[in-house]
N, CA, C and O of each residue as an XYZ file, in Angstrom:
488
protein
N      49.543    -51.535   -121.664
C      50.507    -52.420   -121.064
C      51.760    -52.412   -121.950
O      51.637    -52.799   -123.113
N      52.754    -52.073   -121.576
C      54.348    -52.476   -121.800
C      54.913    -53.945   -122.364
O      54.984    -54.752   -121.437
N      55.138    -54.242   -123.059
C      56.168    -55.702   -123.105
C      57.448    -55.369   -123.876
O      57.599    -54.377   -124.589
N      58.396    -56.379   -123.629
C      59.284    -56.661   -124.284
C      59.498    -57.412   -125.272
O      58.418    -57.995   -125.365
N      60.092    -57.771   -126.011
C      60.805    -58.967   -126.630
C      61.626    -58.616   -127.281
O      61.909    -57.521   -127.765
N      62.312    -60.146   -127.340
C      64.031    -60.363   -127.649
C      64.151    -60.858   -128.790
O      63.140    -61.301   -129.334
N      65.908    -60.936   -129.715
C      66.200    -61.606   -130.838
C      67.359    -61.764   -130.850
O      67.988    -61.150   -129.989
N      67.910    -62.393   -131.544
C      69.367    -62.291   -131.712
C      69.689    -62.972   -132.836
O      68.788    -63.729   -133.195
N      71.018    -62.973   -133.776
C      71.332    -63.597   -134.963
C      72.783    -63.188   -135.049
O      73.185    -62.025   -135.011
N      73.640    -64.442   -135.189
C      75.102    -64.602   -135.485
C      74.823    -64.387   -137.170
O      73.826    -64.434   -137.889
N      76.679    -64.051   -137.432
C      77.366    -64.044   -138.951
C      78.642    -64.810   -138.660
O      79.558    -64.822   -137.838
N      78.175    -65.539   -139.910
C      80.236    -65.980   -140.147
C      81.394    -64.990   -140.868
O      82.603    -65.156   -141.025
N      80.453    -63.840   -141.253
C      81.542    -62.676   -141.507
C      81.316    -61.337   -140.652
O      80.386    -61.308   -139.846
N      81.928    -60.533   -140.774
C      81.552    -59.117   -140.841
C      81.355    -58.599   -142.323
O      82.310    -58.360   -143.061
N      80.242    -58.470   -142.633
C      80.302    -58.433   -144.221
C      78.230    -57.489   -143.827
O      77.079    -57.868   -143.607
N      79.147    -55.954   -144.002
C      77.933    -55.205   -144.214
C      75.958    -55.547   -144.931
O      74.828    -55.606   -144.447
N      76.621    -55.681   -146.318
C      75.382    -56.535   -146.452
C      74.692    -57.427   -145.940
O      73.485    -57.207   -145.846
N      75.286    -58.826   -145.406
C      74.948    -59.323   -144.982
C      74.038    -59.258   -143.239
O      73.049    -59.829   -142.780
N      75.289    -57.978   -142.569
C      73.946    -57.658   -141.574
C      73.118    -57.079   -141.632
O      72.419    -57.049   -140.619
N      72.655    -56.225   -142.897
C      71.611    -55.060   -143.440
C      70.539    -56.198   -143.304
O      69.496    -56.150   -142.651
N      71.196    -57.598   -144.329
C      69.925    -58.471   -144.853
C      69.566    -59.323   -143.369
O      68.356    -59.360   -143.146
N      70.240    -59.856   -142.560
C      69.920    -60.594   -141.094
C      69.385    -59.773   -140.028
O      68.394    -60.277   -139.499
N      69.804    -58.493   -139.490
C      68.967    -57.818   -138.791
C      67.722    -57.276   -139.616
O      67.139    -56.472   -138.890
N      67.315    -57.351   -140.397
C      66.305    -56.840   -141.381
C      65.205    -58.108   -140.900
O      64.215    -58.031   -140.172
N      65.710    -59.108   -141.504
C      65.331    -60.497   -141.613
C      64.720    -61.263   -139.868
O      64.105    -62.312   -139.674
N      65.195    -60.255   -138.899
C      65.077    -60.738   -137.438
C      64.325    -59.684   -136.849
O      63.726    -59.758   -135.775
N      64.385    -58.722   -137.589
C      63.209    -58.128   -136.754
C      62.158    -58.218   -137.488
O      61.185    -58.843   -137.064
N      62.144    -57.677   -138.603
C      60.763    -58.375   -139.701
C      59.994    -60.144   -138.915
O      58.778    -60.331   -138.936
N      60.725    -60.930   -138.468
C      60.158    -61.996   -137.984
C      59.187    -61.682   -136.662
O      57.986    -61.834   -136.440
N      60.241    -61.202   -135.950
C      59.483    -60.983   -134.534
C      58.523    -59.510   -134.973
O      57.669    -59.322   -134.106
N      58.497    -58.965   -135.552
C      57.385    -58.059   -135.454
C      56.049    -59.068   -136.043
O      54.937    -59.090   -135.516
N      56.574    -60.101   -137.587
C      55.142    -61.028   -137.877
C      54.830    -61.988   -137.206
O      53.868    -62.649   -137.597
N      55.671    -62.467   -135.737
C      55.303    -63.745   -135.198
C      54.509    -63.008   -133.655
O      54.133    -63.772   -132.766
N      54.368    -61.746   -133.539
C      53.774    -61.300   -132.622
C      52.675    -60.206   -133.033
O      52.114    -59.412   -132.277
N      52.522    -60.346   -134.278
C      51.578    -59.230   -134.331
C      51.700    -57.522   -134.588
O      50.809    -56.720   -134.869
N      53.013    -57.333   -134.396
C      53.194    -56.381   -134.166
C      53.052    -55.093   -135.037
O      53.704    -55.302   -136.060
N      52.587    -54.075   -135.072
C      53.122    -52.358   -135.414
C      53.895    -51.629   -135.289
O      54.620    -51.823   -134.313
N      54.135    -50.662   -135.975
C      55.604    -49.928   -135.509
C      54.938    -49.160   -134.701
O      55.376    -48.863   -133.589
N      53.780    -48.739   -135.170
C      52.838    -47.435   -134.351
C      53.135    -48.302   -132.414
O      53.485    -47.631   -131.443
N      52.913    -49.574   -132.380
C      52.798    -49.822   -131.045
C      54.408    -50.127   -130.420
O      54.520    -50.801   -129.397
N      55.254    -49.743   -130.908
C      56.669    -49.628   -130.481
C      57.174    -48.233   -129.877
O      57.005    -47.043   -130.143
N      57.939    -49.047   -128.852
C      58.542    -47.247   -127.707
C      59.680    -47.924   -128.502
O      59.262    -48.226   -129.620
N      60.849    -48.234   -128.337
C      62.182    -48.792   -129.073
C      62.478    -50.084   -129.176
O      61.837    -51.108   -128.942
N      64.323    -49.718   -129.844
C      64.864    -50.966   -130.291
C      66.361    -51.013   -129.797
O      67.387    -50.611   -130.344
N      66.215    -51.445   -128.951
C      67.992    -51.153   -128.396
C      68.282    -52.958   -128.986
O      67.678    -54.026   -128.883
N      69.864    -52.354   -129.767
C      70.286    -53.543   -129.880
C      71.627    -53.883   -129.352
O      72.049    -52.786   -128.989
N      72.276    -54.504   -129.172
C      73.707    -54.962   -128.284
C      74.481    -55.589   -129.973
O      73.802    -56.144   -130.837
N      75.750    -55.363   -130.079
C      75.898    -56.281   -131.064
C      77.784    -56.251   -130.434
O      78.306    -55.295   -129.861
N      78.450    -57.566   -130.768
C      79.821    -58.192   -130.462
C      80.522    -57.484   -131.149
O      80.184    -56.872   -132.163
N      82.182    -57.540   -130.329
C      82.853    -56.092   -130.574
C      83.458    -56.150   -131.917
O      84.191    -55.346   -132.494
N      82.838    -57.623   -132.385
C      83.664    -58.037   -133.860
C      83.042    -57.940   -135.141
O      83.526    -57.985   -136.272
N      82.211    -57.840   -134.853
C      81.428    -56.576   -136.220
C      81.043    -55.319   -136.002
O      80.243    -54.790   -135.231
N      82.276    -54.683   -137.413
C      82.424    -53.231   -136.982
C      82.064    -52.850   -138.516
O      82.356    -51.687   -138.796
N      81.338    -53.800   -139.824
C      81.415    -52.649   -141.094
C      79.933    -52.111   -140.422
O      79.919    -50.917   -140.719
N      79.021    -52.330   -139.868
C      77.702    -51.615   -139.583
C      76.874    -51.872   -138.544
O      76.565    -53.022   -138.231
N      76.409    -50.715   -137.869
C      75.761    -50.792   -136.364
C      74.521    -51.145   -137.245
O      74.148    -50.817   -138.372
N      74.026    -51.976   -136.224
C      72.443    -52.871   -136.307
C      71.461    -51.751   -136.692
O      70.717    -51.918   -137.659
N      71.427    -50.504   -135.902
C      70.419    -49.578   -136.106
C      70.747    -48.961   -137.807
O      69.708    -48.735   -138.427
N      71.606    -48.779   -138.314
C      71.352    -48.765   -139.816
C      71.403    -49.785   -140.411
O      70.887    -49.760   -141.528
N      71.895    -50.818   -140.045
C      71.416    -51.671   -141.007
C      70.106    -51.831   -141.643
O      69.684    -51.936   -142.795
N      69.449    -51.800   -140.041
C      67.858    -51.773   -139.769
C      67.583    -50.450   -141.067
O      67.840    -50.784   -142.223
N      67.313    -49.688   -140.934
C      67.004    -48.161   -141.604
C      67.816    -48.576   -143.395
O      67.559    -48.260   -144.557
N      68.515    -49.146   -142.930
C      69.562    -49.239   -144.979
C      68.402    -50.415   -145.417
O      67.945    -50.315   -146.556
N      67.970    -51.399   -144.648
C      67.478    -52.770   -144.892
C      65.975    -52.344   -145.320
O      65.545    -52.757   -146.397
N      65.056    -51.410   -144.376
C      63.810    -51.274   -144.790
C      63.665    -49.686   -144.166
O      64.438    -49.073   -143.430
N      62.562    -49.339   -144.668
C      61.942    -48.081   -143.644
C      60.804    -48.109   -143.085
O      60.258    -47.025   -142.879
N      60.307    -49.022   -142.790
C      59.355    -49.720   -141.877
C      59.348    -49.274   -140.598
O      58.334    -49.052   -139.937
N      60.549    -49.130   -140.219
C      60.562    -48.650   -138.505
C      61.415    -47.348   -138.758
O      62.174    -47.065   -137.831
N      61.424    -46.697   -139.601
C      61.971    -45.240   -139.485
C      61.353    -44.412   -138.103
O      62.176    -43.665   -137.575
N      60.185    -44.459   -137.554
C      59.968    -43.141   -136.980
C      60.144    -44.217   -135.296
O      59.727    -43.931   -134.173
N      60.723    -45.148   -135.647
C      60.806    -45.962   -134.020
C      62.005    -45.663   -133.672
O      62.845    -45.940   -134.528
N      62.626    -44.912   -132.138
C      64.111    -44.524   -131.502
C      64.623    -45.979   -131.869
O      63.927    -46.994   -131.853
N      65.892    -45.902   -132.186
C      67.085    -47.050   -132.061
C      68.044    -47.171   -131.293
O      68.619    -46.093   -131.138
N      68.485    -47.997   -130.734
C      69.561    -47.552   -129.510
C      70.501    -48.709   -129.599
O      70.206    -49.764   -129.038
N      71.871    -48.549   -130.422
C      73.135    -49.595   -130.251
C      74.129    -49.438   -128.947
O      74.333    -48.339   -128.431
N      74.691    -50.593   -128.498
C      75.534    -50.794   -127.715
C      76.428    -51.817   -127.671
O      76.157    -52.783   -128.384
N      77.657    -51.869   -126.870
C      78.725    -53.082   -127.596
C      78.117    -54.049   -126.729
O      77.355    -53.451   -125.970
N      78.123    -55.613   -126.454
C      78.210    -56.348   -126.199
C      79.227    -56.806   -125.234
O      80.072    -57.458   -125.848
N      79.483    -56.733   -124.020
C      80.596    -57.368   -122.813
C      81.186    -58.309   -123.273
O      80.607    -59.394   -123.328
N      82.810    -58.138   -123.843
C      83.492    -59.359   -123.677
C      83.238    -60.251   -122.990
O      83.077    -59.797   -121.857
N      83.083    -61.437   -123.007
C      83.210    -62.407   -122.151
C      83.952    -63.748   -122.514
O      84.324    -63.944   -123.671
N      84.136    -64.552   -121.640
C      84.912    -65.551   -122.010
C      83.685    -66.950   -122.340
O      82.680    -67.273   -121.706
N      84.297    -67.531   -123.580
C      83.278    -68.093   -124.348
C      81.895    -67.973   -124.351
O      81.020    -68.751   -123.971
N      81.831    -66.519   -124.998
C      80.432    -65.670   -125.675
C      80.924    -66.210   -126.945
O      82.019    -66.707   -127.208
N      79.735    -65.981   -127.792
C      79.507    -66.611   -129.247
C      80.058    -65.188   -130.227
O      79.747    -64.064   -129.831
N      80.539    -65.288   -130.975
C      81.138    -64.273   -131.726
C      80.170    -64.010   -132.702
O      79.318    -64.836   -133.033
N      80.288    -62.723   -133.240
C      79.497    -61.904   -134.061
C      77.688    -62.232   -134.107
O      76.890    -62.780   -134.868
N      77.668    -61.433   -132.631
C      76.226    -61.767   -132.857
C      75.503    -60.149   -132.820
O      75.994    -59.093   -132.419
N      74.263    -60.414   -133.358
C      73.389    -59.226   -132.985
C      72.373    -59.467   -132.126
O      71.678    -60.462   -132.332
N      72.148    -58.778   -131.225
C      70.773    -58.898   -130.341
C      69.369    -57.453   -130.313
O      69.567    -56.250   -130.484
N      68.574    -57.874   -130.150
C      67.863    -56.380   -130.279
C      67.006    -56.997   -128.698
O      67.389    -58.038   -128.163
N      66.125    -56.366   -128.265
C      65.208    -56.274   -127.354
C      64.000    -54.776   -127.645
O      64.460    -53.639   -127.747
N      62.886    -54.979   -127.715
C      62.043    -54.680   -128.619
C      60.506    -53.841   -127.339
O      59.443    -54.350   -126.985
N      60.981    -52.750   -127.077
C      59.260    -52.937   -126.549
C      58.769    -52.413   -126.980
O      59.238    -51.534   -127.703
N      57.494    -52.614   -126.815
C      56.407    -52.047   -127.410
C      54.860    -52.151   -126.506
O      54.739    -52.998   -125.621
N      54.063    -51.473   -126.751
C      52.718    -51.151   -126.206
C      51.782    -52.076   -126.823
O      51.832    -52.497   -127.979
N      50.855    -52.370   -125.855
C      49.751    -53.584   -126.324
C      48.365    -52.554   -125.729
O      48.454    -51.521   -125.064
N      47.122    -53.240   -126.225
C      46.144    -53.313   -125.583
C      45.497    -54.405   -125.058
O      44.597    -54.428   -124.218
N      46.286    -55.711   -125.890
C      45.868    -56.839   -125.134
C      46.020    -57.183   -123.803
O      46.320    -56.317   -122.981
N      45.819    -58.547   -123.430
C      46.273    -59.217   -122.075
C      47.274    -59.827   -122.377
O      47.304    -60.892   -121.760
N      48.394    -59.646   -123.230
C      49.256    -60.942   -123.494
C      50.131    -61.106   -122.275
O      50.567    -60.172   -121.603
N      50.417    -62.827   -121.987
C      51.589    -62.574   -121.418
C      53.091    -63.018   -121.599
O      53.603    -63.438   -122.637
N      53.567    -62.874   -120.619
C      54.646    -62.798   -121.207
C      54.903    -64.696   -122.026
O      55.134    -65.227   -123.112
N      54.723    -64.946   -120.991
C      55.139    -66.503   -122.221
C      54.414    -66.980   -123.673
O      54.558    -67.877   -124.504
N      53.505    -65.758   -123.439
C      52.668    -65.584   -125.171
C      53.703    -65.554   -126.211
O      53.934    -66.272   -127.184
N      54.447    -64.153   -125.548
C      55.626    -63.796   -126.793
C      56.816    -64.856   -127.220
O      57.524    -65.755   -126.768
N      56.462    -63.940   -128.678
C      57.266    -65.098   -129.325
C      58.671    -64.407   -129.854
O      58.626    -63.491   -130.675
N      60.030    -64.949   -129.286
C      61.439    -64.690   -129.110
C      61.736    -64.742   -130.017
O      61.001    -65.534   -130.606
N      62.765    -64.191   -130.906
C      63.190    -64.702   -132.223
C      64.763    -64.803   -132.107
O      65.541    -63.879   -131.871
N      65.089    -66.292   -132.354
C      66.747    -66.681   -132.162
C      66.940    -67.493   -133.511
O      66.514    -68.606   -133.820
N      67.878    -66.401   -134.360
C      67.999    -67.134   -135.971
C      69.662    -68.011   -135.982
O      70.351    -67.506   -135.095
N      70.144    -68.720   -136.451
C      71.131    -69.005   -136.494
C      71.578    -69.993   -135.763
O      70.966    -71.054   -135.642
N      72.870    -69.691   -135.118
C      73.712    -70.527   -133.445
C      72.653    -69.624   -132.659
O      72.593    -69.980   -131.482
N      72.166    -69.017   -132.833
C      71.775    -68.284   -131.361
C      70.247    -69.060   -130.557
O      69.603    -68.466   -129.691
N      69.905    -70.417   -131.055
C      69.293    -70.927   -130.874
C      69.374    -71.506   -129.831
O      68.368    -71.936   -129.267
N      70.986    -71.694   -129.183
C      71.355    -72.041   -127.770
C      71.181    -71.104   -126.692
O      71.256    -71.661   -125.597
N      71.006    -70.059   -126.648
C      70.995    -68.863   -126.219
C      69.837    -69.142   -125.023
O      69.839    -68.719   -123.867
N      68.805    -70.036   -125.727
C      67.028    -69.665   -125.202
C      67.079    -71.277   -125.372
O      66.125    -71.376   -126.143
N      67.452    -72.377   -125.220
C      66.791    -73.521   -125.474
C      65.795    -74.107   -124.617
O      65.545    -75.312   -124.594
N      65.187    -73.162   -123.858
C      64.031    -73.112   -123.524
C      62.553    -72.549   -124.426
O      61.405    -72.365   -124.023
N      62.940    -72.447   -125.280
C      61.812    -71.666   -126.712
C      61.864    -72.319   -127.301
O      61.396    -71.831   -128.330
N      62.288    -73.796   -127.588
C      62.286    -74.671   -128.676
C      60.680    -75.363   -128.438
O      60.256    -76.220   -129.214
């Protein structure tokens, strides 16, 4: 069986390190709050706002750990929109189970402001 899951995490800068250490820090969560393996991951597409430009999420990911080295990564910009939250990162995560989980099993990971995002997961 297939699932998904989601994350996301704002910065008050564009400041490289700092997204190495927060996307590091957000997927490391949602892989320990679900159990997860890299072995049971197809990818990691992440979306991130057009206002952080020192580093795409997928190296950060790879500069931050090598934990998920042999998992595809897939960045993309984020749609302007009118009052969207600035400098955020998002990933969406699937991966392969053998369980029955379902979907309201999984557990979302929203670090930061991005806690409004889902205030249905509180």
């Amino acid at each position: 069986m297939t699932r998904a899951v989601r994350g996301a995490i704002n910065f008050k800068n564009d400041n490289s390190e700092q997204i190495i250490e927060g996307v590091t820090r957000m997927v490391d969560s949602i892989f320990r709050l679900n159990s997860l393996n890299a072995l049971d991951c197809v990818s990691l597409i992440f979306s991130v706002t057009s206002d952080l430009v020192s580093i795409n999420p997928a190296k950060a990911l790879r500069t931050g750990t090598n934990v998920y080295s042999d998992i595809p990564l897939f960045c993309t910009v984020e749609p302007d929109c009118i009052g969207s939250m600035p400098m955020v990162v998002r990933v969406m995560i699937t991966f392969n189970t053998e369980n029955n989980i379902k979907n309201d099993e999984i557990k979302h990971v929203y670090l930061g402001d991005t806690v409004s995002f889902r205030p249905d997961l509180k």
